[in-house]
N, C-alpha and C positions, 0 to 999 in steps of 0.2 A: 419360128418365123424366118428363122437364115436356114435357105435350103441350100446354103453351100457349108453349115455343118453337120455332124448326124444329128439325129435325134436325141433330146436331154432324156427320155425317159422320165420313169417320176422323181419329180421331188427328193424325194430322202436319197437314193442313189446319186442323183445330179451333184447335192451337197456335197456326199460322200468322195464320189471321185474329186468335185472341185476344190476340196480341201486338201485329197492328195496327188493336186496340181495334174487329174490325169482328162484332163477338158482342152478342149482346142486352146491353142497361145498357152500351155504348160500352165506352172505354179503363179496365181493370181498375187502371193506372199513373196512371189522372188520378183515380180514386174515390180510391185509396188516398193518394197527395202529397196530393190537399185535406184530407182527416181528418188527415192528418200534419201539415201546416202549420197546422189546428183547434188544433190542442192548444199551439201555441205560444203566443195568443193566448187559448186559454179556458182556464181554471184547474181548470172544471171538465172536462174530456173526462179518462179513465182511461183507455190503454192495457195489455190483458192477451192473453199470447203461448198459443197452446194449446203449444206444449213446453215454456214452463214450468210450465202446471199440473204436465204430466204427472212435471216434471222433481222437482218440490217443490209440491204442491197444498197444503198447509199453508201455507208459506212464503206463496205468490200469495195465499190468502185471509186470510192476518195485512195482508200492503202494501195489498188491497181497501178490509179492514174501517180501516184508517188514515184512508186517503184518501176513505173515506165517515165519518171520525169515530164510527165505532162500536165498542162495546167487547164483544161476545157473548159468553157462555159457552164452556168447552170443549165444553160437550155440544152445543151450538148452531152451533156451528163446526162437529163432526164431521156432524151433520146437514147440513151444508149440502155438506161435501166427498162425501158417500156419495151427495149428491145428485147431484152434478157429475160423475161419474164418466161416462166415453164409453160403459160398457154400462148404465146408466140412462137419460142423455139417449137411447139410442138407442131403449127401451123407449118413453117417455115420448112421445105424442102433440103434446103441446106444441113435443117439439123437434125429432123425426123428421121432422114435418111430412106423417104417414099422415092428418092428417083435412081436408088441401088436395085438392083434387076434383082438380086437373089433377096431381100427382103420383103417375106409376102405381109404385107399388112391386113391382108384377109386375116392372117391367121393370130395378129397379135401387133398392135404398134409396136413400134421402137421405143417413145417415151410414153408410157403409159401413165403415172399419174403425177409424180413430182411431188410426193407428201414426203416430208419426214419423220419417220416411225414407219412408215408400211412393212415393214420387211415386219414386224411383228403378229401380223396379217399373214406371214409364211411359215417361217418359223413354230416350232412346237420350244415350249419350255428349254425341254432335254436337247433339240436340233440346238437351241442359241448357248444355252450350256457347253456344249462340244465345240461350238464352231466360236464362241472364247474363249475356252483353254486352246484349240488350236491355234488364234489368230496372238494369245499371247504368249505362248512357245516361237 
């Protein structure tokens, strides 16, 4: 759907290279260790998990509003959860990402469904096998 990368090709190959970091923005394992090691060091970086919104979105936006020192209303708070919600964001321009010129939504949203588990629905046994022993190397 981004016609400003090549083409993923199928599936199992796509994997392939992207595990050995040879896909657009390099190793997906070396972005993510340096932000993770960021945060040991900055006081300021907030890590927030998309299953636990989903898990307790209240919950995630009370530790948010902590760690940003802020004290918001109830009403301000649910404004903000109704905002956040994955059929909003999906709506919303802002974060679909429909008003980037190189992403065709013809050919595939940006956020497609916002389940946790889907990837199980890609993956084969053997693909998720490989791709944790890789992800835990």
């Amino acid at each position: 759907m981004n016609s400003a990368l090549p083409e993923p090709g199928d599936w199992s190959s796509y994997l392939q290279e992207f595990m050995e970091g040879k896909r657009a923005f390099g190793s997906w394992y070396d972005h993510v260790n340096n932000w993770w090691e960021k945060k040991e060091t900055y006081s300021n970086l907030y890590y927030m998990f998309y299953e636990d919104l989903i898990e307790d979105c209240g919950r995630e936006i009370d530790r948010l509003c902590s760690f940003l020192g802020l004290s918001p209303s109830v009403e301000e708070k649910e404004r903000v959860r109704a905002s956040v919600t994955f059929d909003n964001m999906k709506q919303n321009k802002m974060t679909n990402n429909s008003a980037v010129k190189t992403m065709n939504h013809k050919v595939s949203p940006f956020m497609r469904k916002g389940k946790v588990g889907d990837w199980k629905n890609h993956f084969t046994v053997a693909q998720n096998e490989k791709f944790y022993e890789d992800y835990r190397r």
